[in-house]
Every structure is written in structure tokens, then in C-alpha cells.
Kinemage of the C-alpha trace (Angstrom):
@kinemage 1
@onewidth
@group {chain A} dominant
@subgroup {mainchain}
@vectorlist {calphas} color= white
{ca unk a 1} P 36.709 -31.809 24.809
{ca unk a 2} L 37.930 -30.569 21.315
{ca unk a 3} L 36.043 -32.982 19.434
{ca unk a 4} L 32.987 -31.829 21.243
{ca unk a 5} L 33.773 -28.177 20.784
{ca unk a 6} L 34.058 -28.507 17.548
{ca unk a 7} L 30.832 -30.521 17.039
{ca unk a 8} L 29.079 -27.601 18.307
{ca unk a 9} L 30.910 -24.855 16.315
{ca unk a 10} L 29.991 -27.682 13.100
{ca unk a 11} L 26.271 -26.908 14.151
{ca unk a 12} L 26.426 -23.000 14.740
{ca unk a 13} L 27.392 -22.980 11.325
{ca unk a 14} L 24.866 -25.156 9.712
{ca unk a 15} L 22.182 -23.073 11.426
{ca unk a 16} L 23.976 -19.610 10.350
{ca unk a 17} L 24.362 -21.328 6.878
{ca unk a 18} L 20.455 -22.185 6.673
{ca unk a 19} L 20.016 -18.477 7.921
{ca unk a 20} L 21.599 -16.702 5.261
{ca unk a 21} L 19.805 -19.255 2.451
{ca unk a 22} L 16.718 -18.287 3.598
{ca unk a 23} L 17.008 -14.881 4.862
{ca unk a 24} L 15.612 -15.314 8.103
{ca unk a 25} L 16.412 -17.029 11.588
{ca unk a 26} L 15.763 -20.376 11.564
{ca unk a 27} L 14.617 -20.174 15.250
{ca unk a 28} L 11.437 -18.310 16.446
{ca unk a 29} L 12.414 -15.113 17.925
{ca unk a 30} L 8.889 -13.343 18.351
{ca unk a 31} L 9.297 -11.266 15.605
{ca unk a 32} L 6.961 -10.557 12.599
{ca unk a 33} L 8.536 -12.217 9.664
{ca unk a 34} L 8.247 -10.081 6.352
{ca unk a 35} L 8.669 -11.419 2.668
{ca unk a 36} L 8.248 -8.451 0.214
{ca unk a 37} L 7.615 -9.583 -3.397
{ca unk a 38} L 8.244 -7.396 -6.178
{ca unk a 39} L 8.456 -7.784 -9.847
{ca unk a 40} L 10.961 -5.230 -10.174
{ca unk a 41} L 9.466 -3.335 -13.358
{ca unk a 42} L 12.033 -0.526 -14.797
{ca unk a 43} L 9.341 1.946 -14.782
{ca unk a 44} L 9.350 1.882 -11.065
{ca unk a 45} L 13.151 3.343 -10.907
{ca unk a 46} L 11.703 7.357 -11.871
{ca unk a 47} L 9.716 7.221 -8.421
{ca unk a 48} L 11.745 4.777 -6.708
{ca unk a 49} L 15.635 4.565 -6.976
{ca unk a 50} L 16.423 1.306 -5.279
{ca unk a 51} L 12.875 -0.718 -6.439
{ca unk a 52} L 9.558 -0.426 -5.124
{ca unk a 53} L 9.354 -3.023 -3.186
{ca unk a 54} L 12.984 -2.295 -1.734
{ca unk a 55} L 11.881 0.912 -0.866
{ca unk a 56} L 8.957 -0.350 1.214
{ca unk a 57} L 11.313 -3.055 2.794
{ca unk a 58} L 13.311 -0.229 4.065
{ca unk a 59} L 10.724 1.364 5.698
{ca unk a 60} L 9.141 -1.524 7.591
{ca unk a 61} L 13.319 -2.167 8.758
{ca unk a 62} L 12.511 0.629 10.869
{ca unk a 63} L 10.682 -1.320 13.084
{ca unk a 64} L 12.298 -4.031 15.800
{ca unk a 65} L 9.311 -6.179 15.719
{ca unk a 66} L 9.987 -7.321 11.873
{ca unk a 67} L 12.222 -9.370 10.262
{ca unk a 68} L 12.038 -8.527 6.837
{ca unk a 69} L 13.494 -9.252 3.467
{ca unk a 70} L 12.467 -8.657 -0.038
{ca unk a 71} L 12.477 -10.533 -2.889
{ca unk a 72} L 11.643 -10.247 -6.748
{ca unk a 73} L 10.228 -12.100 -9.655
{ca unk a 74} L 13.194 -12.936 -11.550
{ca unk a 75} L 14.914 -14.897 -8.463
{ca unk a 76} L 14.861 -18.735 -8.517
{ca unk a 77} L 11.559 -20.089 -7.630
{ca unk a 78} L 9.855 -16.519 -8.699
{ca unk a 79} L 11.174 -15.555 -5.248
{ca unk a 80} L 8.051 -17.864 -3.741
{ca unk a 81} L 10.278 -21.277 -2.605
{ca unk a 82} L 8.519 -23.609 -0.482
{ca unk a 83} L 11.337 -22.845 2.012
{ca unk a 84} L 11.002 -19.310 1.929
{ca unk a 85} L 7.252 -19.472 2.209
{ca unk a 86} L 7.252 -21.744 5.607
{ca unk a 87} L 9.622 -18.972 7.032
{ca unk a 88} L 7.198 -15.991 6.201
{ca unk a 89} L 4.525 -15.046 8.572
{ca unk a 90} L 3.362 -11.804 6.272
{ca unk a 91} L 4.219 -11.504 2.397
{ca unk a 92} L 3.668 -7.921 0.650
{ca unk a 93} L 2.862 -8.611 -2.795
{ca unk a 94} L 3.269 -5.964 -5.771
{ca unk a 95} L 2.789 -6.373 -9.409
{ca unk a 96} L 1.741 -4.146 -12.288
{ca unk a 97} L 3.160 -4.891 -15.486
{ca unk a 98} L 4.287 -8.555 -15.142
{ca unk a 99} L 0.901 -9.845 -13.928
{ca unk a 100} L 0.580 -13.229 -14.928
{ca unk a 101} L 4.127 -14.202 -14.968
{ca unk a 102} L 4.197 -16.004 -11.416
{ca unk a 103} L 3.328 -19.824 -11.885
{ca unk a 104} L -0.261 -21.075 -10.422
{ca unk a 105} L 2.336 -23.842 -8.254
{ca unk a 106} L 3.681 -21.172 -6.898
{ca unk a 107} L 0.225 -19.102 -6.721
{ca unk a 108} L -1.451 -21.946 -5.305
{ca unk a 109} L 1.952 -22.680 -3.114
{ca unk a 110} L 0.809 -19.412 -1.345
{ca unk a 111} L -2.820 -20.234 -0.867
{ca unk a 112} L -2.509 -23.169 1.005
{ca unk a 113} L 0.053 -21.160 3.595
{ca unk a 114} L -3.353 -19.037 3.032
{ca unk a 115} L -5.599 -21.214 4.085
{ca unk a 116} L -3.661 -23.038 6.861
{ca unk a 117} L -3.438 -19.688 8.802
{ca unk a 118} L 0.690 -19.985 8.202
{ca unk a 119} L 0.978 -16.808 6.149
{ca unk a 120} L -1.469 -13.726 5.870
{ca unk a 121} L -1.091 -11.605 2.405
{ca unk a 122} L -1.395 -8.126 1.749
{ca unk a 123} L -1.757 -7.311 -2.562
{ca unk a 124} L -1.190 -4.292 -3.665
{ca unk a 125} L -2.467 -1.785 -6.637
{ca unk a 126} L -2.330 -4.286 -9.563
{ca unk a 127} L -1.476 -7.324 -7.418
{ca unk a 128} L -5.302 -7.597 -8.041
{ca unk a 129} L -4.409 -9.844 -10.834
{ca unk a 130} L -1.132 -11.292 -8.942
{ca unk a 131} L -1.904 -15.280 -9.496
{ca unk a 132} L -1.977 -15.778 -5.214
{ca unk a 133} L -4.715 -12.795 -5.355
{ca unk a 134} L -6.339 -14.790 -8.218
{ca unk a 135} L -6.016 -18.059 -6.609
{ca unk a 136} L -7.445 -17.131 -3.296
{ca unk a 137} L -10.760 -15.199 -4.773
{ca unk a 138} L -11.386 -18.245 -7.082
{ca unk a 139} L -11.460 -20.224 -4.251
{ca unk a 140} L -13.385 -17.931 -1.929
{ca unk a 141} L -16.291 -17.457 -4.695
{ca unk a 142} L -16.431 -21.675 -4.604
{ca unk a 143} L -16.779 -21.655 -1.041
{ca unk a 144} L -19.165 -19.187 -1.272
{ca unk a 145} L -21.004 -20.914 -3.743
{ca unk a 146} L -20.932 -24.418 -2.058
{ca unk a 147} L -22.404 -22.520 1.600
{ca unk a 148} L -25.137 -21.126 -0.579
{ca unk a 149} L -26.332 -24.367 -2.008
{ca unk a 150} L -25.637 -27.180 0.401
{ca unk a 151} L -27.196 -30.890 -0.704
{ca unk a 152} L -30.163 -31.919 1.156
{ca unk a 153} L -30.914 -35.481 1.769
{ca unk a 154} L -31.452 -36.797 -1.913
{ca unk a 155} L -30.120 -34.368 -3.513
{ca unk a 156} L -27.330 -34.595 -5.724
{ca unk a 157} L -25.142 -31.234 -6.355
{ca unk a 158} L -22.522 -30.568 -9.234
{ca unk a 159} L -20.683 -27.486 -9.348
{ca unk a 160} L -19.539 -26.045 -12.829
{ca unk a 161} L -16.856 -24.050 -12.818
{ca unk a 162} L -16.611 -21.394 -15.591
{ca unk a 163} L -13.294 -19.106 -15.798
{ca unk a 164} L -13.729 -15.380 -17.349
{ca unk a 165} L -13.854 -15.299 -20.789
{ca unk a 166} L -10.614 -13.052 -20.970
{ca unk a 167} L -7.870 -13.157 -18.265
{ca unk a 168} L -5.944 -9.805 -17.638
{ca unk a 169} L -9.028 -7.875 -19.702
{ca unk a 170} L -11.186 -5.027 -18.076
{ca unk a 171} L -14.534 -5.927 -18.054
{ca unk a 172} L -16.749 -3.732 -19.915
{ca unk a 173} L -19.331 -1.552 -17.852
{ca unk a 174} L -22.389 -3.469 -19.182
{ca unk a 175} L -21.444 -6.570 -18.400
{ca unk a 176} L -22.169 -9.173 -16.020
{ca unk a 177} L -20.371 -8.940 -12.859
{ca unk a 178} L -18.127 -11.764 -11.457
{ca unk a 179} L -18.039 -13.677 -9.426
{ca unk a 180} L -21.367 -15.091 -10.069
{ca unk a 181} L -23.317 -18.458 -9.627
{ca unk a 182} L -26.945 -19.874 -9.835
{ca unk a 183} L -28.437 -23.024 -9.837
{ca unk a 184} L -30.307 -25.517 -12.333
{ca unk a 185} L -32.240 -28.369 -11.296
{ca unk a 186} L -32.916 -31.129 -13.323
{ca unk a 187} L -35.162 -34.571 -13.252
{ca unk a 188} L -33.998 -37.177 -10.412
{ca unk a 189} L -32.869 -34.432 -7.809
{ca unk a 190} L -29.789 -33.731 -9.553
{ca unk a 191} L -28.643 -30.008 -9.054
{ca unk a 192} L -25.873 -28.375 -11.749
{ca unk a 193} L -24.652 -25.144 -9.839
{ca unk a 194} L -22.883 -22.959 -12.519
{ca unk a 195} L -20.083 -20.886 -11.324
{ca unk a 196} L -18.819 -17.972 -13.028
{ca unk a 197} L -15.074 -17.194 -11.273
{ca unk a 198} L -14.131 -13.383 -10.862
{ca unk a 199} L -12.513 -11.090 -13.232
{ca unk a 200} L -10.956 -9.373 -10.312
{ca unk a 201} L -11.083 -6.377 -11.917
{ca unk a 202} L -12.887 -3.377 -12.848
{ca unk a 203} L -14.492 -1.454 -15.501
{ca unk a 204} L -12.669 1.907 -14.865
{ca unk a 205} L -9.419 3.306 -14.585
{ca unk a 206} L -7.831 6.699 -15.041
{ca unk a 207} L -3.040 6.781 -15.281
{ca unk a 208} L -3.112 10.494 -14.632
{ca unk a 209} L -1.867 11.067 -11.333
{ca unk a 210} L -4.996 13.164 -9.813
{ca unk a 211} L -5.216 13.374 -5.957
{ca unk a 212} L -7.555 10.884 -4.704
{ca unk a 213} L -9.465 10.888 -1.205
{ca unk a 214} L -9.585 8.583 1.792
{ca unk a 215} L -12.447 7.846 3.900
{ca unk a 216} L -11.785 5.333 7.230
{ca unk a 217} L -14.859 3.559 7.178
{ca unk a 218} L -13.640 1.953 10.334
{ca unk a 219} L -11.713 4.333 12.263
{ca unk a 220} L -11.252 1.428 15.309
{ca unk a 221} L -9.756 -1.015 13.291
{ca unk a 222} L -5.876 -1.735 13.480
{ca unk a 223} L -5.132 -1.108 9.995
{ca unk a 224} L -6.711 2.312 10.964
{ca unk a 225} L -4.235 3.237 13.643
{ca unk a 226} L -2.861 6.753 14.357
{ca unk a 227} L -4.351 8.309 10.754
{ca unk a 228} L -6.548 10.671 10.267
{ca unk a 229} L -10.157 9.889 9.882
{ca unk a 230} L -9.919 11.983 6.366
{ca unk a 231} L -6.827 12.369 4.277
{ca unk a 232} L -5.563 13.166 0.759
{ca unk a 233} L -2.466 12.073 -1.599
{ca unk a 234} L -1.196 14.352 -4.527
{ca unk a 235} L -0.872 11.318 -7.185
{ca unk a 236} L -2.084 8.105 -7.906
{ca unk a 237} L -3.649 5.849 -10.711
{ca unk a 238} L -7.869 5.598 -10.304
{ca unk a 239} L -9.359 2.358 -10.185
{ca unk a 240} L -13.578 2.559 -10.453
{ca unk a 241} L -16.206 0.084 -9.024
{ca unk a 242} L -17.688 -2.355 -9.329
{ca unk a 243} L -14.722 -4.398 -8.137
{ca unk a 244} L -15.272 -7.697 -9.338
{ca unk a 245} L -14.174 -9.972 -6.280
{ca unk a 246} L -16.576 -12.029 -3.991
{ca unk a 247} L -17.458 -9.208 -1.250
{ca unk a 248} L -14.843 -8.429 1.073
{ca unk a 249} L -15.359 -9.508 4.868
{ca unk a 250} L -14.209 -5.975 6.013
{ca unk a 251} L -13.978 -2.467 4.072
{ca unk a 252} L -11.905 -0.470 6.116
{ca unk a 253} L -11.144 2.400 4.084
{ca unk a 254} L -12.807 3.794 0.803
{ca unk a 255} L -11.272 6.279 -1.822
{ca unk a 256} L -13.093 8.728 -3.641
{ca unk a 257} L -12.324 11.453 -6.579
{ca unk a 258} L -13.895 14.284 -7.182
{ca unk a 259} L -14.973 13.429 -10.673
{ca unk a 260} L -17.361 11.112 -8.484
{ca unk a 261} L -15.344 7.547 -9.272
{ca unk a 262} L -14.919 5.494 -5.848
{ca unk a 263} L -12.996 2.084 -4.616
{ca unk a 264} L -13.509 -0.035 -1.089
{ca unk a 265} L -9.607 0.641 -1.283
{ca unk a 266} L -8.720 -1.441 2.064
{ca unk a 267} L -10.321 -4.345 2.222
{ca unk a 268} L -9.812 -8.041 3.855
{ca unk a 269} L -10.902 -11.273 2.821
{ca unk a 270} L -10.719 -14.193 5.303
{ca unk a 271} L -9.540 -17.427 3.623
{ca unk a 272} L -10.192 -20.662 5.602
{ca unk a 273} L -7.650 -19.788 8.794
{ca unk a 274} L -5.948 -16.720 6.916
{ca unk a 275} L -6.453 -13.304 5.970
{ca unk a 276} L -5.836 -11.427 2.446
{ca unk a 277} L -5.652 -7.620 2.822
{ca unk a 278} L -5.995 -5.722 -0.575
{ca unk a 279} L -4.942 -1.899 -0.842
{ca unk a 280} L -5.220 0.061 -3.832
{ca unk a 281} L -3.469 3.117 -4.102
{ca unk a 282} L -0.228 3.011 -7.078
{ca unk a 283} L 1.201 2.934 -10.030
{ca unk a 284} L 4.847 2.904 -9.737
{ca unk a 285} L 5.890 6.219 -11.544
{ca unk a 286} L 3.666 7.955 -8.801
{ca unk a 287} L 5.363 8.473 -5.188
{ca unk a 288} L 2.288 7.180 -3.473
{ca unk a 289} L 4.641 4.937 -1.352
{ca unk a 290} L 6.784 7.965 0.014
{ca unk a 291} L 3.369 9.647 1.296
{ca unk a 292} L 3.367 8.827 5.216
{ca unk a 293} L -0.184 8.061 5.291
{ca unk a 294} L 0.324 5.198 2.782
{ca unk a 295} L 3.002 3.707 4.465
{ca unk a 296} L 1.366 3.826 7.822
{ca unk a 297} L -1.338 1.683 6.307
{ca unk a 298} L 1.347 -1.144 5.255
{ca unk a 299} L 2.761 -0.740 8.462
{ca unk a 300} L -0.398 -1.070 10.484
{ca unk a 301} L -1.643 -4.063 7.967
{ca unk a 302} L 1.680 -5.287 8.474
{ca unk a 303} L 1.415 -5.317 12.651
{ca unk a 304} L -1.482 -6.347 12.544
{ca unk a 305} L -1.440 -9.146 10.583
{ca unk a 306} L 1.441 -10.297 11.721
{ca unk a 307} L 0.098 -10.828 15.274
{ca unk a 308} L -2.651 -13.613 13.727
{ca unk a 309} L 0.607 -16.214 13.558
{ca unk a 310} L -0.011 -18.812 15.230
């Protein structure tokens, strides 16, 4: 009887040890489970005491149905371990200054969660050009391109893939957008599809902290829940269209300023099985993340995401 009794406490340990490695429950207990990624720039401390990305952690805490825990760029693995990533159901991604610093293994690492349906990913403000953001619209614009020009019988199809001249560099105004892709044929039914990846960026954008306006585009959506069809915030950054991504699946809401820029500032991309959700509004020296209205929208993204999980 005390051998056995202690076999069992032996095991309550392990799986208490694994816990606390991890940061979550190693067993399914029907909650939401929440990794917040944040690189943790010193900037963000004049807005937000304890970290951005802490900050929102705290906030979705509030709620019984999530298990959360937040993370940052400088811990081992960038914070995106394989073994972390199989316990997440939702990761929150922000990034501003350190854009390119997370790995494409680990960007990649994420897609594939992507794509199986095992993790759904919400970017936001600069996460634009996080690597997993990156990652997943390259990949979208190939799919794209590969639906648009399937081989018929005979016909031989090569896709050339061509990366933006300049990565982490504003396109200008007059250029060409991205993504982008068109077809040559040649002699002996052999097709060369050229693919131009996107910048996933845009050719405005305005640090002063004006208000900026919201427009729910689709009021019955989930993300949508319990705000107001109209609403403004005091201070953010302005990002101006065109946004160069392959066209989102869903604009939810869109953000305007009265100097007549505009953004499809919610947005959601379906990848394979999962879902990337994009929001806009930042810049961490604004409080756009203690406006209620903003975090409603993580929390309804959040929740609603969350409930895809297979």
C-alpha cells in the first residue's frame, strides 16, 4: 500500500512539474488556452508599467474561460517552443521595434500549428511584419496563386517565387502593389507563373497620436460583440491603404481619420484549417490598450477564436 501511494504521489508531481514548465495544464480542462507574445520594447513602459503584452494578459485573466500566460522575445526559444506552441489554442502576437528578430523556424513553427487548425493567431499594430504574420501571407498569396492557375492536361506549370525587393521598407505610393502574380507561357505548354510575395505593408503612416475612427463593417460578427456600431479613441499611430497583403477573407471593422486616410483595421485571413486575425490600432507610447473598446475587441477575437479548437 505505501509503495503504491507513493507511486501515485511520484506521478502528481511529474504532471504538476510539466505544468509549471509549460505554463499550462497538461490535461484538457475546456478552457481557452492563451499565449501572449511580446517583445518587451522599453518604450512601451511610459504607457504601460508592467509591459504591453503583460498588461493585456491581465486583462484577458479576468475571464474563467482562459488560461493564459505571456511570454516575450528574449526567453529561450524566442518564447515560441515547440512545447509551448502544442499547448496554445490562441497566441496574441505584438511587435514594433524588434520586427524581424524572431527566427523563420520558429515563424514557420507557428504556421504549421496555423495551418493544422491547432492554433489561431491574432497580430497586432506592427506584428504586420512579425515573421508568423509574414510566413502565413507568403503562403496564402502561393495558394492563391496556384488556385488561379491550375495545370490542365498537358500543361506544365512552374511557379517563381520573387521576395520584395526590401524587407521591413514602406513601399512607396507609386509602386506596384504586392502580393502580385501573372503568368507566361512559353513553346511546348510549359507555363512560368511569376510570383511577387507581399510587402505587408503600406505606403502611409502618421506617430502623432490623433484620434482615429471605427466603423463595424459587420456589426453580427463575434469579434463585433457588445460595441458600438461607431466609436472613437483619443491616440493612436495611422497606418494608410493600400495594405499590401493578399485580400482578407473578412473585414470586420475599418478605421478612418479625418484627414481622409483609412485601414480594413480588423481583418481575418483563413489559413488551410486556421484563422489569422490582424488588428491595427498602437504604438506602444499611446494607451490604446487601456481604451475599453480596444480591449473588448481582443477579448471578443480572443472568445471567439478560441472556440474553433478542435
Amino acid at each position: 500500500m505505501l509503495k503504491s501511494n507513493l507511486t501515485r504521489l511520484a506521478l502528481f508531481s511529474l504532471v504538476l512539474l510539466q505544468a509549471s514548465t509549460t505554463g499550462f495544464a497538461q490535461k484538457d480542462n475546456g478552457k481557452t488556452r492563451v499565449l501572449v507574445w511580446d517583445e518587451q520594447q522599453p518604450a512601451q513602459k511610459s504607457s504601460y508599467k508592467n509591459f504591453l503584452g503583460n498588461h493585456i494578459a491581465e486583462h484577458l485573466k479576468g475571464f474563467k474561460e482562459f488560461e493564459v500566460k505571456s511570454v516575450r522575445l528574449d526567453d529561450p526559444d524566442q518564447g515560441l517552443s515547440n512545447e509551448l506552441l502544442d499547448k496554445t489554442d490562441v497566441m496574441i502576437m505584438w511587435v514594433h521595434g524588434r520586427k524581424g528578430e524572431v527566427s523563420p523556424a520558429r515563424g514557420k513553427a507557428v504556421l504549421e500549428r496555423i495551418k493544422a487548425g491547432k492554433l489561431q493567431f491574432i497580430a497586432l499594430h506592427s506584428a504586420h511584419w512579425a515573421t508568423p504574420f509574414v510566413e502565413a501571407m507568403n503562403y496564402r498569396t502561393i495558394q492563391n496563386a496556384k488556385k488561379a492557375f491550375p495545370a490542365s492536361e498537358g500543361e506544365q506549370i512552374e511557379f517563381k517565387i520573387v521576395p520584395p525587393p526590401r524587407r521591413y521598407t514602406t513601399p512607396k505610393r507609386n509602386s506596384l502593389p504586392t502580393p502580385r502574380f501573372y503568368p507566361r507561357k512559353f513553346p511546348g505548354g510549359k507555363t512560368v507563373v511569376t510570383i511577387h510575395l507581399p510587402n505587408c505593408c503600406f505606403p502611409g503612416y502618421r506617430p502623432d497620436g490623433k484620434p482615429s475612427h471605427f466603423n463595424i463593417v459587420k456589426p453580427n460578427h463575434p469579434v463585433a460583440r457588445d460595441l458600438p456600431k461607431n466609436f472613437t479613441i483619443p491616440n493612436t499611430e495611422m497606418y494608410n491603404e493600400p495594405f499590401n497583403v493578399p485580400d482578407p477573407d473578412e473585414v470586420i471593422i475599418e478605421e478612418r481619420w479625418p484627414t481622409g486616410e483609412w485601414f480594413r483595421t480588423a481583418a481575418v485571413w483563413n489559413i488551410d484549417k486556421g484563422k489569422i486575425f490582424y488588428f491595427r490600432p498602437g504604438h506602444e507610447t499611446y494607451k490604446v490598450f487601456h481604451e475599453k473598446t480596444m480591449l473588448k475587441v481582443i477579448e471578443n477575437a480572443t472568445r471567439w477564436l478560441g472556440g474553433l479548437k478542435k
